[in-house]
N, C-alpha and C positions, 0 to 999 in steps of 0.2 A: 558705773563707769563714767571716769569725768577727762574727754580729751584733753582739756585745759591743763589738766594736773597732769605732767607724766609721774612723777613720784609715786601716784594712786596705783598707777598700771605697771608700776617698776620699768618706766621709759626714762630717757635723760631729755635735756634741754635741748640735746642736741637731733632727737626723733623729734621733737616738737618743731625746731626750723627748719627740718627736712619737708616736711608738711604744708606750712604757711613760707610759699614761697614769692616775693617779695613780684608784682606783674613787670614783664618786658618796658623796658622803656625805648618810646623815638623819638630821633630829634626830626623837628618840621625844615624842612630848607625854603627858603625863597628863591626863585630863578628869577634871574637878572635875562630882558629882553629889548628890545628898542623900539617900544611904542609904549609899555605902560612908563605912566610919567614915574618922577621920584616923590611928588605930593601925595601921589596916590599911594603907592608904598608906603611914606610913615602914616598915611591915615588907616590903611589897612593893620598896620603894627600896631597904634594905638588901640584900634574899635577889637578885633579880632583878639589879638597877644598882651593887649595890657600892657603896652611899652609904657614908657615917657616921652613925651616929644622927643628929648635928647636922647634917649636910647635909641628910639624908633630910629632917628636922623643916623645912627651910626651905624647900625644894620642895614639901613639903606645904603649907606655910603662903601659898604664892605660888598655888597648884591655889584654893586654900580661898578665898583672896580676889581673885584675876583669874580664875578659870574655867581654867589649866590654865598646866601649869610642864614645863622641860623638863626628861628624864632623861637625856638624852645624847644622843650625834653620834656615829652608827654607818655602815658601808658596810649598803648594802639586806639585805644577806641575814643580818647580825647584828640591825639592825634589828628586820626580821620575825620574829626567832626570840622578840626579849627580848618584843613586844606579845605573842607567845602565849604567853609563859611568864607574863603579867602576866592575860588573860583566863581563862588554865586557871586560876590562882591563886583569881582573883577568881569562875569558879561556883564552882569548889569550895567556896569557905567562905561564897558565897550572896550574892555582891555582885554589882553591876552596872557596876564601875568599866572603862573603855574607854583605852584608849591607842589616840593614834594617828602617822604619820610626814610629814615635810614634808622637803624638800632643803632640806640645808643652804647 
């Protein structure tokens, strides 16, 4: 018996995608508040998301004037890691800045 092969087991292609189903994706938000600065924000987008300075600065700049931007579209458990890497960040150096996630 080889799941790999549905042809072996007389399955189609299409019991094989039924199967390997592709993980939930979310996207991470930034909340925009009025005490963490904006340096700190693209520094967090940098270390954390992997931005570019100039990306970071525009994500920044979209938090700053709609209330919150996004950093990316992660499966949950990548998700969850990068907001805590973004809260631990953020007491440590004394901010209050909050990320949060929504399905993609």
């Amino acid at each position: 018996m080889n799941p790999i092969s549905p042809e072996i087991e007389g399955g189609t292609d299409e019991d094989v995608q039924e199967i390997v189903k592709e993980p939930s994706m979310f996207r991470v938000l930034i909340l925009n508040d009025d005490y963490t600065t904006m340096e700190f924000v693209v520094d967090v987008l940098i270390q954390v998301f992997n931005k570019s300075f100039e990306v970071a600065t525009a994500i920044m700049l979209n938090v700053h004037r709609k209330g919150a931007g996004t950093c990316g579209v992660y499966p949950l458990e990548i998700a969850e890691t990068k907001i805590e890497a973004v809260h631990s960040l953020a007491r440590e150096s004394g901010f209050p800045l909050r990320c949060t996630l929504e399905e993609a």
